[in-house]
C-alpha positions in Angstrom: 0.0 0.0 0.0 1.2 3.2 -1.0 1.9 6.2 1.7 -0.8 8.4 0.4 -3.8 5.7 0.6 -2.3 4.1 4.1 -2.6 7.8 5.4 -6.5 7.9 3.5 -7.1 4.7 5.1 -6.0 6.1 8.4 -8.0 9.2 8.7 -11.1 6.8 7.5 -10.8 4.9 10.7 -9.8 7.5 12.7 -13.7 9.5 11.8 -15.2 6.1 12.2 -14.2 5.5 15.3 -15.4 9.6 16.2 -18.9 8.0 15.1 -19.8 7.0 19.3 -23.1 8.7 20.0 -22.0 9.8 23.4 -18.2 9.8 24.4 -17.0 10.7 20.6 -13.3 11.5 20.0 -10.5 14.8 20.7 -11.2 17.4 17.9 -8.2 16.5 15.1 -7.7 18.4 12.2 -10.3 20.4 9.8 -12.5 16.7 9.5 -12.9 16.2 13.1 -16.5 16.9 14.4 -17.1 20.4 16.0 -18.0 20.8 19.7 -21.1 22.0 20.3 -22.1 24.5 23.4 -25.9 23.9 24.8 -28.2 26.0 26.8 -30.9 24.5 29.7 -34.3 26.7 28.5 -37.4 26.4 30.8 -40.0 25.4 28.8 -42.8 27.1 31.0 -44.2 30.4 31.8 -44.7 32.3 34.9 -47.8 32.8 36.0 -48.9 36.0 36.9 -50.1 36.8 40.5 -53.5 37.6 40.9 -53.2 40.3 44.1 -50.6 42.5 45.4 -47.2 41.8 45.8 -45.7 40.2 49.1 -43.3 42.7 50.9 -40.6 40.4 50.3 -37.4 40.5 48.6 -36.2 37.1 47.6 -32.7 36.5 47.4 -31.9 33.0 45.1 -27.8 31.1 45.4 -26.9 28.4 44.0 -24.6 25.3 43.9 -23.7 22.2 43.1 -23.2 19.1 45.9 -20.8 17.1 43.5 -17.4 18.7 42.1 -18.3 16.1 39.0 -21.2 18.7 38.3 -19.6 21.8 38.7 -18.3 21.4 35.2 -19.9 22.5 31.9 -19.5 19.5 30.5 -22.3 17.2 29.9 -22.8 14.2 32.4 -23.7 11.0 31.3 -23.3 7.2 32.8 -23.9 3.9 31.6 -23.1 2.1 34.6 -24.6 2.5 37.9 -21.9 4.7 40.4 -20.0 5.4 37.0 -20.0 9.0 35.5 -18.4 10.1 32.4 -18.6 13.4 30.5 -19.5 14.4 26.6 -16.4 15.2 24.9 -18.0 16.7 21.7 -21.1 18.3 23.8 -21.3 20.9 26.6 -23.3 23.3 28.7 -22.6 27.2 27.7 -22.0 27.5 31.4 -22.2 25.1 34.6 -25.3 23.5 35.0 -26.4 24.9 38.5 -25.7 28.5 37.4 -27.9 28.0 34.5 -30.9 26.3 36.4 -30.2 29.1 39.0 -30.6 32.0 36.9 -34.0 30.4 35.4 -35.4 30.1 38.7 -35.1 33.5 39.5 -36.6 34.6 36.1 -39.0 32.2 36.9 -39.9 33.2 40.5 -39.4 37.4 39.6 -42.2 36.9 36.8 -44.7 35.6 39.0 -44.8 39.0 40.4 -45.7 37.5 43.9 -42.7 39.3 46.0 -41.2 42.9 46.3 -38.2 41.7 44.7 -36.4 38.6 43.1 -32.4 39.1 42.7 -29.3 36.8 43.3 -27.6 36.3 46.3 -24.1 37.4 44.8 -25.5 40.6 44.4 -26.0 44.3 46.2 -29.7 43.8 46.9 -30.4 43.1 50.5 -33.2 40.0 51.2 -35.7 39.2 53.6 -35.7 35.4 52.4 -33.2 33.4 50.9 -34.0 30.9 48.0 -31.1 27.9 48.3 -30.5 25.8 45.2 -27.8 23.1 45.3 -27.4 20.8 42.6 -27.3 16.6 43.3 -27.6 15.0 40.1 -27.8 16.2 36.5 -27.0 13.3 34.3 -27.8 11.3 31.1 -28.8 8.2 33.1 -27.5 5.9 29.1 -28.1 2.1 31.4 -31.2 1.5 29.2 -30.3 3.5 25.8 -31.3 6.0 24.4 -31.5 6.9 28.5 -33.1 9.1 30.8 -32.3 12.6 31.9 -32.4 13.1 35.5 -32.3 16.3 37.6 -31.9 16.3 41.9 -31.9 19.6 43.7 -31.8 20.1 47.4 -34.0 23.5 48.4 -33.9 25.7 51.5 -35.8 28.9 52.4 -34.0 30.7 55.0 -35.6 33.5 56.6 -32.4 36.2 56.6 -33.7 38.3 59.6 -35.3 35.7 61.6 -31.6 33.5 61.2 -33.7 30.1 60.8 -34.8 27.5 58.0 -38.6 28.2 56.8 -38.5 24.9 54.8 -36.4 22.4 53.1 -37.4 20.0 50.2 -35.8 17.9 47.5 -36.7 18.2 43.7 -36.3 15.1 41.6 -37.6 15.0 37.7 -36.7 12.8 34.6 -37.6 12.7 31.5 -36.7 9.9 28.9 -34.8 10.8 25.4 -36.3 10.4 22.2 -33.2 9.8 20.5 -29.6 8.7 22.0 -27.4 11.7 21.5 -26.6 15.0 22.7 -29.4 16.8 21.2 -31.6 14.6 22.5 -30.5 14.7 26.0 -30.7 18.4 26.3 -34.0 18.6 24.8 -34.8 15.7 27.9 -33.0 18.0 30.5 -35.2 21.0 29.5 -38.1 19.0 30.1 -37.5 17.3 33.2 -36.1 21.1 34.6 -39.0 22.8 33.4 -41.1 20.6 35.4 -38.3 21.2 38.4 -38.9 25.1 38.2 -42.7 24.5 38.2 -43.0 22.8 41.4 -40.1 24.2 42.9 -41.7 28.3 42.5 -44.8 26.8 43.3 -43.7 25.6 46.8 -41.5 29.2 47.7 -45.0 30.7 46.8 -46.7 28.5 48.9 -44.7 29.2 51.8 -44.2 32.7 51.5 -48.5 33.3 51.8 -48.5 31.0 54.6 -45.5 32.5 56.8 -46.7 35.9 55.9 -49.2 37.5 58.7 -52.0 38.7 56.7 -51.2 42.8 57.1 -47.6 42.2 54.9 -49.8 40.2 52.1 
């Protein structure tokens, strides 16, 4: 075989093997597939309150539980206790930054309190909206997979210096088709569904906490 066709017959396996729905290949050369950069979107829409705002400002941080998950790459595992990331798929920023930022948008176009804003910050808060992040994966056991969220809420009430509430979130959604695409459009289900119940209880506990003269 002559040097030109050995090194044709080389790059031929080489984008073969690059052909892995999930873990893919490092970027080589102009032939090599790009890397692609995805967004979380909630699906939903705020609902707007019906009365008067609550006098309360709502301050919302974020985190994530796992160092695996403070990444922006994409999470996936195919065995259970096992985690691996994308390497030709990511998030356009770390994944508990990006869910935290739609929960405030979320929460701040319900209209129900004062004032919505991040911990991180100048505005000061009367309550403050914890988000850490347990588990965003491609869950790939039983292809084409499942995309799972976890997150661990607290309400703390800032003045009072004590814990209104605490709850864990937990959504999945299954993928329609095994591949980066696919899992994304899965995460912004099962996170969509996340923000709906997770607004939904702040509200809840912010009318009940509330004496009636600060509704």
């Amino acid at each position: 075989m002559n040097r030109p066709a050995s090194s044709r017959r080389r790059r031929a396996l080489l984008l073969a093997a690059c052909a892995a729905p999930l873990a893919g290949c490092v970027s080589i050369g102009r032939d090599a597939p790009a890397r692609l950069s995805y967004e979380l979107h909630d699906l939903g829409r705020a609902k707007p309150a019906s009365s008067a705002p609550l006098d309360l400002v709502v301050l919302v941080g974020w985190s994530s539980e796992n160092g695996f998950y403070d990444s922006t790459s994409i999470v996936y595992s195919r065995t259970p206790g096992a985690l691996a990331y994308y390497q030709l798929a990511s998030w356009s920023e770390r994944p508990a930054e990006q869910l935290g930022r739609l929960f405030v948008r979320r929460l701040a176009g319900a209209g129900v309190f004062r004032d919505v804003a991040t911990l991180s910050g100048a505005v000061r808060g009367d309550w403050l909206v914890e988000l850490q992040l347990e588990r965003m994966l491609h869950d790939d056991a039983n292809p084409p997979g499942v995309a799972r969220v976890s997150v661990f809420a607290r309400i703390v009430d800032r003045a009072g210096h004590r814990t209104v509430d605490s709850r864990r979130f937990e959504e999945e959604e299954p993928l329609a088709t095994e591949s980066a695409a696919g899992a994304v459009k899965a995460f912004d289900a099962a996170v969509t569904r996340l923000l709906d119940a997770s607004v939904s209880w702040v509200v809840e506990r912010a009318t009940g906490a509330l004496p009636a003269a600060a509704r």
